[in-house]
N, C-alpha and C positions, 0 to 999 in steps of 0.2 A: 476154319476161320481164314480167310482171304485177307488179313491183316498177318500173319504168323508169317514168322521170316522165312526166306529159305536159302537152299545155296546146293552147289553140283561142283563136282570133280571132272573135268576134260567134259565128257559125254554121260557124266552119268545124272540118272532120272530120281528124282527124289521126291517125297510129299509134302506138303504139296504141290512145290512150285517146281522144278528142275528143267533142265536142258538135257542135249542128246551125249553120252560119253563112249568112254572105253576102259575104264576103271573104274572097280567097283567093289567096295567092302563086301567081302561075302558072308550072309548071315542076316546083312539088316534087311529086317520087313519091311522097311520102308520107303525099300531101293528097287528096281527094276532097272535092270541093263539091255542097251540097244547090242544090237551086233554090232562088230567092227564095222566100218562104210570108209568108202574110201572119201579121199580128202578135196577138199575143193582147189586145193594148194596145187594139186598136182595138174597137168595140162587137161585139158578138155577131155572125154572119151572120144570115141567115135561114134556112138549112138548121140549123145550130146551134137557135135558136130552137124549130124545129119539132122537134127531137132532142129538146131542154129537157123542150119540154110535153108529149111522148108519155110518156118518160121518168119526168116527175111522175105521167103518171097512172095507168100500166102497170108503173112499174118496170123498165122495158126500152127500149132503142128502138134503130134501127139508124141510121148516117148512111152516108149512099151516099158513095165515091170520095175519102174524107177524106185520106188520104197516095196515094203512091203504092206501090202494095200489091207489085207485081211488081221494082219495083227492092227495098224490104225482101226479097222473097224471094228475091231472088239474092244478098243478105248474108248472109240466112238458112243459105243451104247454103253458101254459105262459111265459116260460121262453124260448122257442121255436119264440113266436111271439117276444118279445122286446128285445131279447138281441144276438139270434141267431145271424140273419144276419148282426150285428155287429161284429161278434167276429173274432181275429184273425184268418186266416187260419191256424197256426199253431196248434192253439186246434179243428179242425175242419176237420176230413177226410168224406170225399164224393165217392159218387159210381162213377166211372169212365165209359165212354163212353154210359152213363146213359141216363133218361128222364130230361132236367130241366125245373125251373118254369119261372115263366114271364123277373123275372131279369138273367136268365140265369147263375143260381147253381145247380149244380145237387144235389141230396137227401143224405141225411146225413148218416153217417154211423155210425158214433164215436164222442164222446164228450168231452171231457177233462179238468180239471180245471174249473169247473161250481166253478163261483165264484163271481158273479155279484147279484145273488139272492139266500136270506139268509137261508132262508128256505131247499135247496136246498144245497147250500155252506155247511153246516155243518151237512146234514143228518150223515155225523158218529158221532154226537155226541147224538143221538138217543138213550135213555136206552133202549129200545127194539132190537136196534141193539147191543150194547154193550154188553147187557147179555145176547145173543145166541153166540155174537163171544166169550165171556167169556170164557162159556162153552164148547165150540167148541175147546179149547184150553187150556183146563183143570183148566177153574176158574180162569186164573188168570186175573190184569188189564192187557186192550189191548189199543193200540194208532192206529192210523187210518198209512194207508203206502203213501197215495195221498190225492188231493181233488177229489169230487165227480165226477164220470164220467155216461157219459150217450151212453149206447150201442143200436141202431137201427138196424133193418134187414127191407128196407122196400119192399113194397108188390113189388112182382116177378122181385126180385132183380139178376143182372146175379153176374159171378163170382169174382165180387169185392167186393162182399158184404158178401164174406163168410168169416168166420175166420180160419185158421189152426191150425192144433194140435200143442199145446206148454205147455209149465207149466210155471205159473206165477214166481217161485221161481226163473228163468234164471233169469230175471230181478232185483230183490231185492239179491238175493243172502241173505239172511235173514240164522244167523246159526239154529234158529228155524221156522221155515216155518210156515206164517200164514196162515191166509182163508180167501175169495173172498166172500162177500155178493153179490148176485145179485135180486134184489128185482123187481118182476112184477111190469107192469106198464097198461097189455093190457092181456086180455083174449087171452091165446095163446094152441097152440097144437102141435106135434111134427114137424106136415107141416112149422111151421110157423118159424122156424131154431132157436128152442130150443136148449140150450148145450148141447153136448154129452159127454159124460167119460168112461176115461176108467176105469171101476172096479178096484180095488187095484193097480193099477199101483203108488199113492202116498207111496206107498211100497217098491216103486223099486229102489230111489233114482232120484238126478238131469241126466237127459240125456241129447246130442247135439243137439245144434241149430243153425240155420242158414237161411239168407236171403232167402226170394222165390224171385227169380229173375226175376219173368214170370210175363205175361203183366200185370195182377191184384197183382202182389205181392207186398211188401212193408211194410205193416200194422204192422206187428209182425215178428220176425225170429221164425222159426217151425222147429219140428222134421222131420230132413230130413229119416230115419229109421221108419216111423210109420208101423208096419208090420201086417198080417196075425193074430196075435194072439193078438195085440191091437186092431184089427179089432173084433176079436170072443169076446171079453170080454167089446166091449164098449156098454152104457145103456143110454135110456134115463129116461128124469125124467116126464112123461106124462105130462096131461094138469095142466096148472097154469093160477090161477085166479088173478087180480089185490090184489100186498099184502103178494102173498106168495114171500118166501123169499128163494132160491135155496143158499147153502153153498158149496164151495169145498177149498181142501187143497191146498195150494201152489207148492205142487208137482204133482198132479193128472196132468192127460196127458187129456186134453180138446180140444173142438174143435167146429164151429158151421158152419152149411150149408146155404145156400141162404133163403129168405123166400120165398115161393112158393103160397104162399093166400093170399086173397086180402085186407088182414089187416095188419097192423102194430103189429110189433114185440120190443118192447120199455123195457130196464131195465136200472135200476140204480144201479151202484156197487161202494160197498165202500172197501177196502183192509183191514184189521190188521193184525199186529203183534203182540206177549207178548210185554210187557212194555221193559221186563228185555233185549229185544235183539237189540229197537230200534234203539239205535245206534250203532251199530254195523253192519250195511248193507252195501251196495255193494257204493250207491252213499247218499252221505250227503244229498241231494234234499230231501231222505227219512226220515231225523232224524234230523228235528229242536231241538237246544238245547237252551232256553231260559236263559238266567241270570237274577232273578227277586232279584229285594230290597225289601226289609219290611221298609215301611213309618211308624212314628208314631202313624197310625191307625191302623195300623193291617194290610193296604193294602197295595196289591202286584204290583210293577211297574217293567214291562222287554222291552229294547228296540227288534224292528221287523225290519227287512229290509225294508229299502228301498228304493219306486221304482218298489216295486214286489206286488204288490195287489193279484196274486195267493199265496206269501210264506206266506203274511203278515195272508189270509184268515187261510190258513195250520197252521200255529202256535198256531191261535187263536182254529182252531178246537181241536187242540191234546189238548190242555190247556181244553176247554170245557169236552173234554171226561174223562181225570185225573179227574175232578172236580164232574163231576156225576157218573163216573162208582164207583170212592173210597166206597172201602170198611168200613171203619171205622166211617163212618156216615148212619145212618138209613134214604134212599130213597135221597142219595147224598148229598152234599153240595150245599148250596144257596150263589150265588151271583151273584153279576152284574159285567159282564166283559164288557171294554172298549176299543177300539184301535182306537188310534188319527194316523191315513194313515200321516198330515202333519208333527205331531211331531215324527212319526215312534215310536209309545209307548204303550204299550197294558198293561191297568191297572184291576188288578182282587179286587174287595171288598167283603168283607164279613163281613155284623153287626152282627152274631153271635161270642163271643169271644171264646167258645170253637173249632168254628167251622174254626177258622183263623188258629191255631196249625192243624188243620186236613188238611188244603188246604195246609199248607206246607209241609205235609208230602206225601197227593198224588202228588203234583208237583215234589218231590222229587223223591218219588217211578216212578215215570213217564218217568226221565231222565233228567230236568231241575233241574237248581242249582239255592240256596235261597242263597244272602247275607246278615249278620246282625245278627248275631248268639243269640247275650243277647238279642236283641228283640225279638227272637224266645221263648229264654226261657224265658222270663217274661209272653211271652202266655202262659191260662190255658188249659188242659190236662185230657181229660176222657177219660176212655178206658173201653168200657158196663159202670157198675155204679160205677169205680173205680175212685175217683181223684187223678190224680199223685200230690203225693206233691212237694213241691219246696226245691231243696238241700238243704243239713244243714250242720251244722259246721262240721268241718275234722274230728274232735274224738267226736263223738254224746254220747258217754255214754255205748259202747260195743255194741257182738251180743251176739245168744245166742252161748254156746260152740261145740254145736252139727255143727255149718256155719262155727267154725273155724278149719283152716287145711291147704292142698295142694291137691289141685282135678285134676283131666284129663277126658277132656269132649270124653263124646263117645257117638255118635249123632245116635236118632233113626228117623225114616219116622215117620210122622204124623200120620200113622194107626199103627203105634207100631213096632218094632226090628227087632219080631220074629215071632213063627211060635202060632197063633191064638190073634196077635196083643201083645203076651208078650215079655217082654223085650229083648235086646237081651242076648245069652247067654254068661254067664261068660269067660270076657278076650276076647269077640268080639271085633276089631277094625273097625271106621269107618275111613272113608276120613279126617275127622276132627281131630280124633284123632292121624290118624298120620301124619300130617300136626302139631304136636305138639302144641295141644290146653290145654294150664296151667290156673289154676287161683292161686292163694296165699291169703287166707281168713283171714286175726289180728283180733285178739279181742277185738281191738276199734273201728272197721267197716271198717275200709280203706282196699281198694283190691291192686289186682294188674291182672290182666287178660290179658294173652300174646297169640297171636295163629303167628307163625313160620313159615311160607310156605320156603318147600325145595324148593333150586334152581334146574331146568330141564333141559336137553340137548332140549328138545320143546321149553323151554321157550322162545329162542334165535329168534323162527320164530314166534311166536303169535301174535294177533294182539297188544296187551299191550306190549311186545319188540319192536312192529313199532312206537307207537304212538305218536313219537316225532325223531327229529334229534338225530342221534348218536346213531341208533339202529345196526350197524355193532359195536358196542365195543364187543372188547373178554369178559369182563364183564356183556353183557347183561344176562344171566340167573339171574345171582345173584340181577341185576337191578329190575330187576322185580317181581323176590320171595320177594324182600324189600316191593314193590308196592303193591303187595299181602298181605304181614301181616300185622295183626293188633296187634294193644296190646291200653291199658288203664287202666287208674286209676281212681278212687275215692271213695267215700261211700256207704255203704248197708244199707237200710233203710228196716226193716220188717212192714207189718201192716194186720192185722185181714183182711178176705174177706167178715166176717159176718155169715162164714160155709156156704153160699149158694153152696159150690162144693163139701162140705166135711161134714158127720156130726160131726165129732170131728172141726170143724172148719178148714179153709185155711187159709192157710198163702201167702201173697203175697210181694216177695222180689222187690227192685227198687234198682239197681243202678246207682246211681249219678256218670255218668264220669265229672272228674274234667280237662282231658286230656286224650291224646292219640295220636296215630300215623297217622289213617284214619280222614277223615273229618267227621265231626260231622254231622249224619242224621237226627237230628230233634224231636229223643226219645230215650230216655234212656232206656237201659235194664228194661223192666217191666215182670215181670213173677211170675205165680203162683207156688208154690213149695211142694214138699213133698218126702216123704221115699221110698224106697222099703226096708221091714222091714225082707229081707234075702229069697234065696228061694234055697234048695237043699242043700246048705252050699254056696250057689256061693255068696253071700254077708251079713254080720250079720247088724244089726239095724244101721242107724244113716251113714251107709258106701255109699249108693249110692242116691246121692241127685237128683229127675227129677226137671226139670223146663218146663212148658207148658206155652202156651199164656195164658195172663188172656182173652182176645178173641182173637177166630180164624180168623185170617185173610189171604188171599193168600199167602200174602207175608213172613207171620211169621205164619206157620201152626203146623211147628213141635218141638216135642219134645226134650229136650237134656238130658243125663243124664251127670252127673258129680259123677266119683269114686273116693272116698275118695284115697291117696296115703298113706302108712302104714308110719306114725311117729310119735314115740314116741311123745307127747306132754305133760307139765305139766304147772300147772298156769302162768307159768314165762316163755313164749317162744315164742313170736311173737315181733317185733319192728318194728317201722314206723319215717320215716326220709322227713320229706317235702323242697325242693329244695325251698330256699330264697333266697332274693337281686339277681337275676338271671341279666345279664348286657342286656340279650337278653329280657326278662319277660320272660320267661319260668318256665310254670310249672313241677314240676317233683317230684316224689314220690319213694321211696323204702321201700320196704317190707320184712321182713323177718321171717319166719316160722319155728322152728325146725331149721333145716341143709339146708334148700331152702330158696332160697333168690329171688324178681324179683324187675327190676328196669324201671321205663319208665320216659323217656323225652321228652314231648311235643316240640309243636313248641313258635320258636320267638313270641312274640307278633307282632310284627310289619311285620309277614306271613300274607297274604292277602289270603293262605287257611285256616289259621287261624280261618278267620272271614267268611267263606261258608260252607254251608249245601250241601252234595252232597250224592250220595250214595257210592263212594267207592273212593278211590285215582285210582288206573287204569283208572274209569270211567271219572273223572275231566282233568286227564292226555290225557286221548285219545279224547274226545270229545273237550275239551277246551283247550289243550296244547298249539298247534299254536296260536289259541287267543291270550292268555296268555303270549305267549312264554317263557313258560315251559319245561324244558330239563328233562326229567326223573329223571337223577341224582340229578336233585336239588329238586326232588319233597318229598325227605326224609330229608334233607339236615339242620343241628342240631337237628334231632329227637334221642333219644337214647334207645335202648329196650333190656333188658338183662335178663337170667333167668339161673339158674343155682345151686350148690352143695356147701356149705359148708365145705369145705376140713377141718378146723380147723379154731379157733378162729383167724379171722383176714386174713385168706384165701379165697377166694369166686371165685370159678373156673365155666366159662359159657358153660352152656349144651347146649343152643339157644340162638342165638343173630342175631342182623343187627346195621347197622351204625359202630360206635367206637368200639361194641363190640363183638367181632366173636366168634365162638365156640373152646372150649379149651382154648380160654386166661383167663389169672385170672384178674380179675378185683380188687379185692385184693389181694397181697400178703404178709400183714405183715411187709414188707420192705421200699422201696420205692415208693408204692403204700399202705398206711395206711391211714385210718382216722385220726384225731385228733382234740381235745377238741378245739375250740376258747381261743385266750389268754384272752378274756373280758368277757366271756360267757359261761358257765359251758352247757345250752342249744341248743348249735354251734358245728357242729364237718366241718370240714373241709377236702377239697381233695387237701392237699398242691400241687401234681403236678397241676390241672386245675386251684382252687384258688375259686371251686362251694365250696356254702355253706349251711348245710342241717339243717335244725331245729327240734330238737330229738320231736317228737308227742306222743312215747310212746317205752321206753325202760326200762325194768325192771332193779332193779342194779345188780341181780344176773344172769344176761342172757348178758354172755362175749362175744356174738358170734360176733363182730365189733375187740375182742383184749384190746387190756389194754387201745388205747383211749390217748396216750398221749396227754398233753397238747402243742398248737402250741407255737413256740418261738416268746414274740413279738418286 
């Protein structure tokens, strides 16, 4: 019954739906255990590696003995005898005007949606598969693009049984173009209508396609233009033993001929994509987006469609693959995932408690959204041998002098800026930096971190200007640059790394967002820190602050540096104003430095993104909008973010801003837009035109930069 729930422990295979494990009740009939495989978590092999760069440069490559090929094939025709000639025609193409067998089907061609047998059902969640597509794609997590399909040529097949040259990417339309596993199943040789490719043609870009309309046509739309010099440049990939594992890119221009000898020709191919582009393909089919809750266990519950025992398998696999390919655990995460087919409810557990915050964080990085935010962070948090600790109070006791300031991030690649990995050179700009990425440092710890995205004449057509009703507003660029920036606040917490990275000892900064504009992914800015202590004259001591991972992960590999911004500062020059009695609960924070000022206002409490973990507002807006029914406009919607100059005491003119506050207006002017002291409360200042109320955190008395502060009339 293909409705009947099922569920799997780390890697183990169960009936009849399962994943691939390493634990396993011994005794139950109804389990089958993999071998141990190594992890995708761990760095690339070296056979990987060389798969990688053949791959890059050919568009193809093969990896010798990746699984093992001969026990799949004994799944194979198992799952051939009991569920084949059940299966709908729809997932089942056949050779045409063919030999058939006793019941009168002709011989199989194509397979689709294996999803009745588990083993099978979720080969992409294979670490052995995982960490070649990995690497095959530059390290990073990969999610599967379908369920498992099974491709046959069988023996001296005529011409229905060939496949035509096309590139996989027509169909997913994917902005980053995965790669096709196709893994032996059968001692084969080029007679036996092995794929063909064309040499760098993944180079050339997406070409036309179009139906074959001729008697055998149907199966795929092909390049109607295959020429002469696709001809001269196309290669096979010789003989494959059960196991090896053939790789091509989503673009490469492919193709496969009839079988000609008197064996069977049998593969199984699994599709991926990066993580980061799943959703964002041609048809949703490709880019399930789960909604999971944190129960007061730790575990994770998301409802599945249904009615659809293919989607339901699908979800469940991409969920398995997030969970073993993550990085941030050593040889994957362990647990037992669950899907009840009648309750439509796919539950994920994990008894490790560090290992609960890691699963929300690959589910996150995966595509899928967590709700339940304080339950998240009551989970504990390691990162290598670091434990995050748990925010602290608003003004902790200061930083040191050297953290306090006004910076402007200027972001280097993970191998370094410049030219032999050094930094980049003085008054290089990156993307980031001028996308106007600020932070504002006080001396009682509290931040203020803003990053600005300009509005674009693009932006009006991109997918995040569609991804909701109302993407024709004359307004849309600016809609969007909103959905794009980020800004946050809260605390920095410094703590010793034990000098294992430094011999003078590391330092590793955390900060604690208290708010912010983006929805909250799961972990706070954690980063190791230090100097560049000046080189040429292009920076003196203490002026450019790097931040690196405390570990390297895909997803957070690179460095940033943060330049100090020239001002003056003395004991007395930093103040922090925290947003109270808010009628919405909103948090909000203001900061001020010197002659710069930044301001962020969270969202309502009673926002329901409030309360979700996602990876970015775009991402939540595009994928779950409709869900939701989410209007773009509203997905900022009393969020407040300002940053800006000092004109004079009681002035505050904005440099960047979104919501309420745009560029050039003053957000103070002295006048009728001033603070002023609470008439009961010396520790209240007020914004008579709103009626918000800020509670002074830390203002020196000799630091006027607010104005004289009158007292409100009461």
């Amino acid at each position: 019954d293909e409705r009947a729930s099922f569920e799997s422990e780390a890697i183990c295979l169960k009936h009849p739906f399962a994943f691939a494990a390493s634990l396993c009740a011994p005794g139950d009939p109804n389990e089958a255990c993999s071998k141990p495989t190594a992890s995708a978590a761990m760095p690339p092999s070296s056979a990987n590696t060389e798969v990688a760069a053949a791959l890059q440069r050919d568009g193809f490559a093969v990896g010798r003995a990746v699984v093992d090929g001969r026990e799949l094939r004994v799944l194979a025709e198992e799952y051939e005898r009991k569920y084949l000639p059940k299966k709908h025609h729809s997932d089942v193409r056949r050779e045409k005007n063919g030999p058939e067998d006793e019941e009168g089907l002709a011989r199989v061609i194509h397979v689709s949606n294996i999803t009745e047998m588990s083993e099978l059902a979720h080969l992409a969640a294979d670490p052995r598969l995982i960490a070649l597509a990995s690497a095959c794609l530059g390290g990073v997590g990969v999610r599967p693009v379908l369920n498992t399909e099974l491709f046959d040529k069988p023996p001296g097949g005529n011409g229905s049984t060939l496949t035509p040259p096309h590139q996989d990417n027509f169909y997913f339309q994917s902005p980053e173009p995965g790669v096709a596993l196709w893994i032996s199943l059968d001692d084969m040789d080029i007679d036996a209508g092995t794929v063909r490719f064309v040499q760098g043609s993944h180079c050339r870009g997406l070409r036309f396609h179009d139906w074959d309309w001729g008697p055998y046509g149907g199966f795929v739309k092909q390049i109607d233009d295959f020429t002469d010099q696709d001809e001269e440049f196309e290669r096979d990939v010789g003989h494959l033993d059960p196991g090896d594992v053939v790789v091509h890119h989503a673009l490469t221009v492919h193709h496969a001929p009839s079988n000609l000898t008197s064996g069977r020709r049998r593969g199984l191919v699994v599709n991926y994509v990066p993580e980061n582009v799943a959703n964002y393909m041609a048809d949703d089919l490709y880019q399930p987006v789960l909604e999971f809750h944190v129960g007061e266990a730790g575990n994770l519950t998301a409802a599945v469609q249904a009615n659809w025992p293919a989607r339901q398998v699908f979800a469940a696999t991409t969920v398995q693959c997030a969970l073993v390919g993550w990085h941030g655990v050593e040889g994957g995460i362990k647990h037992v995932l669950r899907v009840d087919a009648d309750a439509c409810k796919l539950t994920v557990e994990i008894a490790e408690p560090h290992a609960q915050r890691q699963a929300v964080l690959a589910l996150i990085e995966s595509g899928h959204v967590v709700h339940g935010v304080e339950r998240v962070r009551s989970m504990p948090l390691r990162l290598g041998n670091f434990e995050v600790p748990p925010p602290p109070p608003l003004c902790n006791g200061g930083v040191p002098d050297a953290h306090v300031g006004v910076w402007i991030l200027r972001r280097e690649d993970c191998d370094g800026g410049g030219e032999g990995g050094k930094p980049p050179a003085c008054g290089a700009k990156s993307d980031v930096a001028q996308e106007a990425a600020l932070r504002l440092q006080s001396r009682c710890g509290v931040f203020v971190d803003v990053q600005i995205s300009r509005p674009s004449i693009d932006d009006a057509s991109t997918d995040d200007a569609s991804c909701s009703s109302g993407s024709d507003d004359a307004d849309a660029p600016a809609l969007v640059a909103d959905l794009r920036s980020a800004a946050s606040a809260g605390v920095l917490t410094l703590h010793s790394d034990g000098g294992r990275q430094s011999g003078d000892g590391g330092i590793i900064a955390v900060r604690h967002r208290f708010t912010g504009l983006q929805p909250w992914n799961g972990i706070d800015c954690v980063r190791r820190v230090g100097w560049h202590r000046g080189q040429d004259g292009c920076a003196a001591a203490d002026d450019v602050l790097v931040e690196a991972p405390v570990v390297d992960r895909s997803c957070d590999s690179h460095a940033d540096e943060w330049h100090r911004v020239e001002e003056p500062l003395g004991d007395h020059s930093s103040a922090v104003l925290e947003l109270v009695d808010d009628p919405g609960g909103r948090r909000g924070y203001w900061v001020v430095v010197g002659t710069w000022f930044g301001v962020v206002v969270g969202r309502p409490s009673g926002d329901f993104l409030e309360d979700m973990l996602c990876k970015s507002l775009p991402h939540a807006v595009k994928t779950c909008g409709e869900r939701w029914e989410l209007e773009r406009r509203d997905a900022t919607r009393g969020c407040e973010v300002a940053f800006g100059r000092v004109d004079s005491p009681g002035v505050f003119r904005v440099t960047h801003g979104m919501g309420a506050s745009r560029e050039g207006a003053l957000l103070l002017n002295d006048s009728d837009r001033q603070l002023r002291r609470d008439a009961a409360d010396d520790g209240i200042v007020v914004e008579p035109w709103s009626g918000r109320r800020w509670k002074i955190r830390d203002l020196p008395r000799d630091f006027a930069v607010f104005g004289k502060l009158k007292r409100v009339i009461a």
